[in-house]
C-alpha positions as CSV (number, residue, x, y, z in Angstrom):
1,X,-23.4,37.6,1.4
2,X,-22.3,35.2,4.3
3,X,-24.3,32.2,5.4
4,X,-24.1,31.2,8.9
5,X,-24.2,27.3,8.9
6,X,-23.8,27.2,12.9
7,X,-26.9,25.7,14.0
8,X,-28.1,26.3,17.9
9,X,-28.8,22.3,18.3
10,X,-30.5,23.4,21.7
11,X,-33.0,25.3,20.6
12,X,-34.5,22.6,18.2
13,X,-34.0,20.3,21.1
14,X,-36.3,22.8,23.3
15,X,-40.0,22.0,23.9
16,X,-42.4,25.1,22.9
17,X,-43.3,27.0,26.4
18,X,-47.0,25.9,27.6
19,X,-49.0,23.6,29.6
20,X,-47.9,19.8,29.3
21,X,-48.9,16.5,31.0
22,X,-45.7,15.1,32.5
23,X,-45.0,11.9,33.8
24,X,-42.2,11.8,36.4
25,X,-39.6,9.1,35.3
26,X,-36.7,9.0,37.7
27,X,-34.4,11.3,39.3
28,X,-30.8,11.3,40.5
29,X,-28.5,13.0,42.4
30,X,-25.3,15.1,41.1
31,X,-22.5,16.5,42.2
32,X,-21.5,19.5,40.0
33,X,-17.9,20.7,39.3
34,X,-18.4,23.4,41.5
35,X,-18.8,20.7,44.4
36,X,-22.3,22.1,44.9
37,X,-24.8,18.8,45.1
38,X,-28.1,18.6,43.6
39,X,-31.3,16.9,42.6
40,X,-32.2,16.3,38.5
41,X,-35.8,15.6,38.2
42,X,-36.5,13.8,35.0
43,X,-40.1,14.2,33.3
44,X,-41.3,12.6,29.6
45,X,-44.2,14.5,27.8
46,X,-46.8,12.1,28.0
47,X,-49.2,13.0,25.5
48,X,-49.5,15.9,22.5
49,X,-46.7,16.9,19.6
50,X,-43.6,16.5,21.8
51,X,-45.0,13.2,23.2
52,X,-41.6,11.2,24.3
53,X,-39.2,14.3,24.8
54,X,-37.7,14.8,28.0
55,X,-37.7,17.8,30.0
56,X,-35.7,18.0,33.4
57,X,-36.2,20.1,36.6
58,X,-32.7,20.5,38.6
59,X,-32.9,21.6,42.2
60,X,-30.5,22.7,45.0
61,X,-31.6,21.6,48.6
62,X,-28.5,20.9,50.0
63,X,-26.8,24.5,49.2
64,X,-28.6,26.7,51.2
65,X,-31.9,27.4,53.2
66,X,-33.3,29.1,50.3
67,X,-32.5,25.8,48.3
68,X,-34.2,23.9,50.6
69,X,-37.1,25.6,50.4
70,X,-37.6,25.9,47.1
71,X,-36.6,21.8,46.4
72,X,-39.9,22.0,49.2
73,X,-42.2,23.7,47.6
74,X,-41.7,21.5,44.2
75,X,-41.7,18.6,45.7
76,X,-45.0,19.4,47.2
77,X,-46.4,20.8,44.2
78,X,-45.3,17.7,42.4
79,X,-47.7,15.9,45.5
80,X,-50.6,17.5,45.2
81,X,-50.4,17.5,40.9
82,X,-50.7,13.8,41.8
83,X,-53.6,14.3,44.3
84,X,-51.9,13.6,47.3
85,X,-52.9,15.9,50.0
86,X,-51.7,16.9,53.5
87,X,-47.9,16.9,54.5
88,X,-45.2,14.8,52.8
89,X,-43.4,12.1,55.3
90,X,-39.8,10.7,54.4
91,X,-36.5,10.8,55.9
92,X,-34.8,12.6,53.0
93,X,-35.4,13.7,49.6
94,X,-34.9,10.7,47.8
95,X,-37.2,8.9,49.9
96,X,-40.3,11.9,49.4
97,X,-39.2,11.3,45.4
98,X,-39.0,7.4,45.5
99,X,-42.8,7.6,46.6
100,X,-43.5,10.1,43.1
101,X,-41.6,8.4,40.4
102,X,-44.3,7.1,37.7
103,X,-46.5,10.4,38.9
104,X,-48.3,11.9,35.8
105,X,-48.5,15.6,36.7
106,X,-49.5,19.2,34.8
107,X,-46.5,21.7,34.4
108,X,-46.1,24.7,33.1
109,X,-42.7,25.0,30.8
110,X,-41.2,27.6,30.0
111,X,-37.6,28.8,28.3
112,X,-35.1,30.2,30.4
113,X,-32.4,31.8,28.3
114,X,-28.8,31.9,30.2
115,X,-26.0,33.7,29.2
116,X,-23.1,31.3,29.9
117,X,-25.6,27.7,29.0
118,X,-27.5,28.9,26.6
119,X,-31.3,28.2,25.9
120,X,-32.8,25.5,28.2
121,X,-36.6,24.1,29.2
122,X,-37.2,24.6,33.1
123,X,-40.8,23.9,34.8
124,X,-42.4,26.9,35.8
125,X,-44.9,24.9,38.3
126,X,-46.7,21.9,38.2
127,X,-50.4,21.5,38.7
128,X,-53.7,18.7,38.2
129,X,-53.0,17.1,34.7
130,X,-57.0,17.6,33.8
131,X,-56.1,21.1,33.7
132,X,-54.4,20.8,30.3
133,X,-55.9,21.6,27.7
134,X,-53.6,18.9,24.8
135,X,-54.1,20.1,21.5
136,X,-55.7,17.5,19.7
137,X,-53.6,16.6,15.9
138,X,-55.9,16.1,13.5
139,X,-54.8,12.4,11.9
140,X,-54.1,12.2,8.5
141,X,-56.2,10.4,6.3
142,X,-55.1,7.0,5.3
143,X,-52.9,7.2,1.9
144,X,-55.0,5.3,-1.2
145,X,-53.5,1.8,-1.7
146,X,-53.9,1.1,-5.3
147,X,-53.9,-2.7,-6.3
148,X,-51.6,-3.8,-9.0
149,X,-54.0,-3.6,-12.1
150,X,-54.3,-7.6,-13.3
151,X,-53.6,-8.7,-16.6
152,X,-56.9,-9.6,-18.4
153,X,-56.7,-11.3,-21.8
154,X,-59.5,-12.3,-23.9
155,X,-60.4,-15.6,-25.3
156,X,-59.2,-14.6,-28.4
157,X,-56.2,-12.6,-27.5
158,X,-54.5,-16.2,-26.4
159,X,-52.7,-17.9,-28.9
């Protein structure tokens, strides 16, 4: 029988799909290979069993209409996850981001599987952070610290 020792490192990388709380750390802009620019939207789990692990949204305004819409829409839901209401002012997308970073949102993640990259985490939608529902880890009861056990003697035991 054959063992296969090839381990898919992305997959234990990969957050569990659900509902998170999210706080929006920083973005950046990237040029791809295929000369096609986008936007990397970088989030931390805030609270819960993946607490610290990142999770990133990429999006595409500047490659088509359909692109910039989308980049849009997230941006907005990003917005009003953070309570902000009416339309969003900036003269680019940086500057509509700039005024979100530090933003501690609700999102849906799920697992998009891809044929050429493999397994990844993408955001589904994001939504009012009092609508998840954090599963609460039941702490561990502290571990019995037993104190070295003193040498007693008796009177007469001393010579």
């Amino acid at each position: 029988m054959a063992i296969n020792f090839n381990i898919d490192k992305t997959a234990a990388n990969l957050l569990d799909e659900g509902d998170y709380i999210l706080i929006f750390s920083d973005f950046e802009s990237k040029i791809y290979k295929s000369g096609t620019e986008g936007l990397v939207l970088n989030f931390e789990v805030a609270e819960g069993q993946f607490q610290g692990k990142s999770v990133s949204l990429k999006l595409w305004p500047y490659s088509s209409e359909g692109g910039a819409r989308m980049a849009q829409v997230r941006i907005a839901q990003i917005a009003k996850a953070k309570g902000l209401a009416g339309d969003l002012k900036g003269e680019s997308y940086e500057d509509l981001l700039n005024g979100l970073v530090n933003s501690v949102v609700g999102a849906k993640v799920v697992i998009k599987e891809d044929a050429q990259y493999g397994s990844s985490n993408d955001i589904a939608r994001f939504f009012d952070k009092s609508q998840v529902q954090v599963p609460k880890t039941t702490p561990k009861p502290p571990k019995a610290v037993q104190k070295p056990q003193e040498d007693t003697y008796e009177d007469d035991d001393l010579v």
